[in-house]
C-alpha positions as CSV (number, residue, x, y, z in Angstrom):
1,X,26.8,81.3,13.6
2,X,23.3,80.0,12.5
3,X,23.0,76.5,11.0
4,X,23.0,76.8,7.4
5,X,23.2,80.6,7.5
6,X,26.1,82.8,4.8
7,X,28.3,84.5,7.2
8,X,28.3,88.6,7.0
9,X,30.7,90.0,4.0
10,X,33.1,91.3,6.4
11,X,33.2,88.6,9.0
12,X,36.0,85.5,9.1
13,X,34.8,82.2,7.9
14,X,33.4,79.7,10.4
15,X,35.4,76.7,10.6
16,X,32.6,74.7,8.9
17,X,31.8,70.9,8.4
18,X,31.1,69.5,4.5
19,X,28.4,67.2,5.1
20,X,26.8,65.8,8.2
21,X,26.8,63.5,11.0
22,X,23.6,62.2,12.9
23,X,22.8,61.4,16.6
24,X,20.3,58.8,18.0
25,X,19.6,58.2,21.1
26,X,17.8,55.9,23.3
27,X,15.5,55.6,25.8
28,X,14.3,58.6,26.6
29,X,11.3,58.1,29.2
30,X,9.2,60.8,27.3
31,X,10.2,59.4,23.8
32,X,12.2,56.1,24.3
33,X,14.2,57.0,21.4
34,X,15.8,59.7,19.7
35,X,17.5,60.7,16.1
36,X,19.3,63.7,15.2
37,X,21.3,64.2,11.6
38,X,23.4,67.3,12.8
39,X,26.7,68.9,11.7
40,X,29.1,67.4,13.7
41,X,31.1,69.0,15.8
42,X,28.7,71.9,15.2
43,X,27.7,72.7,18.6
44,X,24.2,73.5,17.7
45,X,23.9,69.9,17.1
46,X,26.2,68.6,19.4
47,X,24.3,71.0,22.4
48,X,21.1,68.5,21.9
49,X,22.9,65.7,22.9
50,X,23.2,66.4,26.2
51,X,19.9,68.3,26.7
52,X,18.3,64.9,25.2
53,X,20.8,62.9,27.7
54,X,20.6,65.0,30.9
55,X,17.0,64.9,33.4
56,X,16.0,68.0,32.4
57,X,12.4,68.4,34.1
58,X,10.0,67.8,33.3
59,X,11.5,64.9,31.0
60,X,12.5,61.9,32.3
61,X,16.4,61.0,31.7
62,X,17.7,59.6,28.2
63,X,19.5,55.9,28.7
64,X,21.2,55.1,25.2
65,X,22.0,57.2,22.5
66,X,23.9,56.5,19.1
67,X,25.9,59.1,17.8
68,X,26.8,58.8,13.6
69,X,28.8,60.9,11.7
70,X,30.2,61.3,8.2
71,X,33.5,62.2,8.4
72,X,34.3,63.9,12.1
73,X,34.4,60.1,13.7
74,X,36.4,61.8,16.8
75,X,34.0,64.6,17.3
76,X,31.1,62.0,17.3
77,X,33.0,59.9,19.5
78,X,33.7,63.2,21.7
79,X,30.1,63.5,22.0
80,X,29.1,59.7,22.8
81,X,31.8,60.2,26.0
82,X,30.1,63.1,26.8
83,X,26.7,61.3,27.1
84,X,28.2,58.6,28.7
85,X,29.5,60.8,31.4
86,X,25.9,61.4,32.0
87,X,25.5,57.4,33.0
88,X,23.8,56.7,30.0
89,X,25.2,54.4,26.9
90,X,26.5,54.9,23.7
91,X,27.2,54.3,20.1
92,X,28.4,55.4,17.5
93,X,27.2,54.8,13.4
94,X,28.7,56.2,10.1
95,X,25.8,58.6,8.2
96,X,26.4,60.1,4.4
97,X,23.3,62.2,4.1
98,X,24.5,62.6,0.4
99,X,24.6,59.2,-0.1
100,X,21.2,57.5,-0.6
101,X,22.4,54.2,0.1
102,X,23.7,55.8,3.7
103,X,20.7,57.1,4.6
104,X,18.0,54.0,3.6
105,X,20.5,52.0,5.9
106,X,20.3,54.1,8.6
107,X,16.6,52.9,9.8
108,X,18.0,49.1,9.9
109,X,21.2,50.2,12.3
110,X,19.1,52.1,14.1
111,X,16.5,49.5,15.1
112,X,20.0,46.9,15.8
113,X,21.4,49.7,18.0
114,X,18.5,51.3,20.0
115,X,15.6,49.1,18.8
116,X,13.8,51.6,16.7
117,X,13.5,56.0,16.6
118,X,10.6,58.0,18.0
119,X,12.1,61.5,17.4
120,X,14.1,62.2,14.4
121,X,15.7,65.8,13.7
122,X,17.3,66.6,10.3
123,X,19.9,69.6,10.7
124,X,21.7,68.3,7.4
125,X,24.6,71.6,6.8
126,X,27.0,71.4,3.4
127,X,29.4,73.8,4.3
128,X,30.4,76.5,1.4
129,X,31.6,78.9,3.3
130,X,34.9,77.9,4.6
131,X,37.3,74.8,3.2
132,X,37.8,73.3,0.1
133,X,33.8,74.5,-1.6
134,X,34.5,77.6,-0.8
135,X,36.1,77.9,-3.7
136,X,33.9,76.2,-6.1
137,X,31.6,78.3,-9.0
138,X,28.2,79.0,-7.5
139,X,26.4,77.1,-9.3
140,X,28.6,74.0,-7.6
141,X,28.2,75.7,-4.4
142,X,23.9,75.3,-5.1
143,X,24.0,71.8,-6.2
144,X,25.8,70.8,-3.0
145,X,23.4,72.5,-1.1
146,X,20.5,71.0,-3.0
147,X,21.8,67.3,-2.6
148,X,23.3,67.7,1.0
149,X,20.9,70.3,2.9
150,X,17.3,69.9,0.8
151,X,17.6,66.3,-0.7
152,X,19.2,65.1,2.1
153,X,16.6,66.4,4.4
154,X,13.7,64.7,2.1
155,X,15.3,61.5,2.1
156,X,16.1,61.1,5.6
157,X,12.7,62.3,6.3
158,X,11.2,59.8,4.2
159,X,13.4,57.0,5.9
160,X,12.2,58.3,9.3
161,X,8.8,58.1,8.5
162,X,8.6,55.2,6.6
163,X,10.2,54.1,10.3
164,X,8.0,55.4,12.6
165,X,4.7,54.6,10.5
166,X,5.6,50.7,11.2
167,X,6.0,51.9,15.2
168,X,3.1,51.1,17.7
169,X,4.1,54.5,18.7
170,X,4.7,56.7,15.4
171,X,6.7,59.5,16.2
172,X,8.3,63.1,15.5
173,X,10.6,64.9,12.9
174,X,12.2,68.0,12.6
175,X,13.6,69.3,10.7
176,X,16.3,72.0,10.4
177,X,15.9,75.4,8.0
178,X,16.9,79.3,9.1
179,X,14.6,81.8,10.1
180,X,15.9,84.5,7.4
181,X,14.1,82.4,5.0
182,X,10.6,84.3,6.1
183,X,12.5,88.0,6.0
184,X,15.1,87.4,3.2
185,X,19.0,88.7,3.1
186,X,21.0,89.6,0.7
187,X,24.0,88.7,-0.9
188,X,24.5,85.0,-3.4
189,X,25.1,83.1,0.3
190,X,22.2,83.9,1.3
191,X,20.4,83.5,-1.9
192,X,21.9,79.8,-1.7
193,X,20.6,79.2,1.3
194,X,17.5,80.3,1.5
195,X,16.5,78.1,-1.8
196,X,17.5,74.7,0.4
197,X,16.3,76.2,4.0
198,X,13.3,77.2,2.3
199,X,12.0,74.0,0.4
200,X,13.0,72.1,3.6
201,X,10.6,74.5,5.6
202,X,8.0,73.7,2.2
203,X,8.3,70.4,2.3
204,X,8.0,69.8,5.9
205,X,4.3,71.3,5.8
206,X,3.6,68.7,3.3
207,X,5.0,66.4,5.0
208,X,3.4,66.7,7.8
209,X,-0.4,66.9,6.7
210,X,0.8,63.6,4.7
211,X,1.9,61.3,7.7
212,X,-0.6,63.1,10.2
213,X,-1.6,61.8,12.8
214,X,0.6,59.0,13.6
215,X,3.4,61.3,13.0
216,X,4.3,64.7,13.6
217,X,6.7,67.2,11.9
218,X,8.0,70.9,12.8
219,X,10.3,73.2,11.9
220,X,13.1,74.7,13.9
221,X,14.4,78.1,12.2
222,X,17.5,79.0,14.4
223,X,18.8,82.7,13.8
224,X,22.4,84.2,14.7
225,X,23.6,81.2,16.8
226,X,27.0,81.3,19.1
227,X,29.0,78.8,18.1
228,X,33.3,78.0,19.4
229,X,33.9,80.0,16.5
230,X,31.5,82.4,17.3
231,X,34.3,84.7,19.3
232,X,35.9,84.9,15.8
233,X,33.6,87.6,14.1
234,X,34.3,91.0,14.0
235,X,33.3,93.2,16.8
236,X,31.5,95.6,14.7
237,X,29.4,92.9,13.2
238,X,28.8,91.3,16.3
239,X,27.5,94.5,18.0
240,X,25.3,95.1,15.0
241,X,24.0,91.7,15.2
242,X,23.1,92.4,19.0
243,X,21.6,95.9,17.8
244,X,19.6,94.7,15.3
245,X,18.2,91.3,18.0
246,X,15.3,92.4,20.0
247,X,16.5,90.2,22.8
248,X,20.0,92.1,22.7
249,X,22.3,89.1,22.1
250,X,23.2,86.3,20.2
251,X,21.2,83.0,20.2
252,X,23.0,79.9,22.1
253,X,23.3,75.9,20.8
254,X,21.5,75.7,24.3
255,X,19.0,77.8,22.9
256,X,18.2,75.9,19.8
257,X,18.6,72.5,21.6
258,X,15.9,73.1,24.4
259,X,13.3,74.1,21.2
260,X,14.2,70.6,19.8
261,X,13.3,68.8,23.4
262,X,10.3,70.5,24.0
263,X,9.0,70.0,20.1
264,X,10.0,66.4,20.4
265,X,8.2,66.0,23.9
266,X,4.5,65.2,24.6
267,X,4.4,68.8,25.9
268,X,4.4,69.7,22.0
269,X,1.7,66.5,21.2
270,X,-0.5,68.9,19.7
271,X,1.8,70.8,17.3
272,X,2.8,69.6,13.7
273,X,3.7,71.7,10.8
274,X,4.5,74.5,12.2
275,X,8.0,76.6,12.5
276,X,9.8,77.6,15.3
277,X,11.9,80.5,15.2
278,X,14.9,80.6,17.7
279,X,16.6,84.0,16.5
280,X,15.5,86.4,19.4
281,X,13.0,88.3,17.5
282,X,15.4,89.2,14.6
283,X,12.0,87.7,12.8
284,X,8.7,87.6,13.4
């Protein structure tokens, strides 16, 4: 499904992920280094590792990357032997992007692992759709989302920034929200989600006019996104997903991981505060 989108009513749960993992990587001849919070083992933030890690042209090749995680150590570790089967080198760092102490360490083990972060993308995802908050009153269900998905995203920002301004080079963030946040859904997930996904997509703009020009910050706002659960929904619903997508089909981690390269790349060196939308048209 879509990063930090409510599943349909009639569709079964996404196996989802309670908190968040982060990747960093290295080296990267068009950025040096790289930093990703992302749901791990969600694929759309797994999928960026390799397209940050693999010479994709025009960019040069990635060398190191550090993966960190919360909880999921094996998937992070999965995904730090999948960059290393690319030649490059990897490690791997433990991330709490609900714990503030966590996340203000996070700039000092980056700079001991990879020397420092050029690109930084937020795609912080409390999940309350399947598992244990599932179950919690919705008010429980918001303040999760607020600390994990919206504060977590400010924080880390703020870290990343704070970062970056002290690099010869500056830098980029992104940051993660959902492209039904412009259009609207409804039902309470949705509702829930589009309070967090929204003031991250808010407080990006800020952000971005406020650390301008050394830095730049952009949005990406993936839409109905494949994931390995993804075979799981119900035929009907995924037919009416693919009616209702002007590009006829459902949206790839691929899809959402070559935005992040290219809006992390000098190609994008003129672009800050703006949103991407990767939902095939379902917005616009």
């Amino acid at each position: 499904m879509q990063p930090g989108a409510p599943m349909p009513s009639n569709a079964p749960p996404e196996v989802g992920i309670e908190a968040t993992g982060a990747v960093l990587t290295a080296g990267l001849g068009l950025l040096k280094r790289w930093a990703l919070p992302v749901m791990v083992p969600a694929l759309v933030g797994l999928a960026v590792l390799p397209a940050a890690a693999e010479e994709r042209p025009p960019f040069p090749p990635t060398r190191d990357v550090a993966v960190t995680y919360r909880v999921n150590e094996r998937g992070a570790k999965d995904a730090a032997r999948e960059i290393e089967g690319l030649g490059r080198r990897a490690r791997v760092i433990r991330l709490d992007l609900a714990d503030v102490a966590s996340i203000e360490a996070l700039p000092g083990a980056a700079r001991t692992a990879i020397g420092g972060v050029d690109a930084w993308i937020n795609n912080a995802g409390a999940d309350v759709l399947t598992g244990p908050a599932v179950s919690l009153p919705v008010v429980d269900r918001l303040d999760l989302l607020m600390r994990v998905d919206l504060r977590g995203t400010v924080l880390a920002s703020w870290q990343a920034a704070e970062l970056m301004t002290s690099q010869d080079s500056g830098g980029v963030i992104i940051n993660m929200s959902w492209d039904h946040v412009l259009m609207g859904l409804a039902g309470i997930e949705a509702q829930l989600f589009a309070a967090v996904k929204g003031g991250v997509l808010a407080f990006s703009k800020s952000l971005a006019r406020t650390v301008a020009p050394r830095i730049r910050v952009n949005v990406l706002a993936p839409g109905w996104i494949e994931t390995a659960h993804g075979n799981e929904v119900d035929e009907t619903v995924r037919r009416q997903i693919e009616a209702t997508t002007p590009l006829a089909r459902w949206g790839t981690p691929d899809d959402v991981a070559s935005a992040a390269v290219y809006l992390a790349s000098p190609a994008a060196s003129f672009v800050t505060g703006q949103t991407m939308l990767v939902g095939g048209g379902v917005v616009m």
